[in-house]
N, C-alpha and C positions, 0 to 999 in steps of 0.2 A: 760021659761026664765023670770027671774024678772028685774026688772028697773036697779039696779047694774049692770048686766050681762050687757046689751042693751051697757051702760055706759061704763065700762070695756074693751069691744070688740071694741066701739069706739075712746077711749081713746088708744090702743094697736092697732087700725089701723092707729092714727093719728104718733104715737111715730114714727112706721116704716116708713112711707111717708115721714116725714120729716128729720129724717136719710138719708134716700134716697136721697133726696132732696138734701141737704148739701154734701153728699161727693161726689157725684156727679158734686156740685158746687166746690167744691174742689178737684178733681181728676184731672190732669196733664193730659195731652194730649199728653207729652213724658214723657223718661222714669226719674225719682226724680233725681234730680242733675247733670243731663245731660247738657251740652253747647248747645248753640246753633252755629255751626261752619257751614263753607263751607266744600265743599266738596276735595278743594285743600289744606283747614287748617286739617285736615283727615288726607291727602297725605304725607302730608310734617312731621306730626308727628308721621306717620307709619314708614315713611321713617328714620327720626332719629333712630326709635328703632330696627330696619333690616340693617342700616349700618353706620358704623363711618362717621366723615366726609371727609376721604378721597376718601369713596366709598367702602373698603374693610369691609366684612360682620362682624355686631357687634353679635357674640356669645351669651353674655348674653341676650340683648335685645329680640335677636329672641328666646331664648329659654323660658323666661318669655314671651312672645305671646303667643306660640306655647302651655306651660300650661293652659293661658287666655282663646285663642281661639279654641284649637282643631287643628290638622290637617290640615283638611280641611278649617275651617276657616283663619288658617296662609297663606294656600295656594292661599285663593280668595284674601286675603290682599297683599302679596307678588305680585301678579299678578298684582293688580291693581297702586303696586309701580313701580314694572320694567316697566307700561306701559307708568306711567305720566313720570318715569325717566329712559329715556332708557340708558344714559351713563352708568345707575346699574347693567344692564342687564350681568351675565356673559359672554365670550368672546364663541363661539361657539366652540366644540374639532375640534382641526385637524382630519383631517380623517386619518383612521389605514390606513397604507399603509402595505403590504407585499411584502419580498424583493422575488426578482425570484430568486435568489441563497442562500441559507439559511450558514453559516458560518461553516466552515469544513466537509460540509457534501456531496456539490457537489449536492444536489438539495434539495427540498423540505420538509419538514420535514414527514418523516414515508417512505420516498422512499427508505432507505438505511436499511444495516440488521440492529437487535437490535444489542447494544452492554451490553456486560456485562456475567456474566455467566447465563444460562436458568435452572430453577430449575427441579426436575424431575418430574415422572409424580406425580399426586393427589396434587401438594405443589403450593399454592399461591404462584404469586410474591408480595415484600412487595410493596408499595407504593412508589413512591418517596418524600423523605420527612418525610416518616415513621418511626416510631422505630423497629427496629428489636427485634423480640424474640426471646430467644434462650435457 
């Protein structure tokens, strides 16, 4: 190795150090253009975009999350709305009730014979609901 080289290699050691150096001095500890907010300023602006302000669910806004975030990520958001704002919370279903007497039929539904004509033997019945072929 001659005196150049010696030169070279430390001049090309020095260039990357202080690269280093610098954007390290300049690297952001969050993420580039990001706010610095609270955690209820979060809330409150998730909240706009998941529901109008009368409380019924804003369509667009959630579906633009839901592109943004993922699934899953909508979901952890959602969550953490309906927690801070429970008024958002939908209303829980009534529970299915079933009646004990089921309407014309004198009880319960499959208790009674079938109605209708029964096809013969090897022949599907169609669907209800079906199209018939013929």
């Amino acid at each position: 190795m001659t005196m150049m080289d010696d030169i070279a290699n430390d001049l090309s050691l020095w260039i990357d150090q202080t690269a280093e150096s610098v954007a390290a001095a300049f690297a952001p500890s969050r993420a580039p253009f990001s706010a610095h907010i609270t955690e209820d300023q979060k809330l409150d602006f998730y909240r706009t975009r998941l529901f109008n302000p009368d409380g019924s669910p804003n369509s667009q806004g959630r579906n633009e999350e839901i592109a943004r975030l993922g699934a899953e990520g909508f979901g952890r958001v959602y969550q953490a709305v309906v927690r801070r704002y429970p008024q958002l919370k939908p209303p829980e279903p009534a529970p299915i009730t079933v009646p004990e007497q089921w309407p014309g039929s004198g009880g319960p539904p499959g208790s009674g014979p079938p109605t209708g004509p029964t096809p013969g033997p090897g022949v599907m019945p169609a669907l209800p609901g079906a199209p018939m072929r013929g």
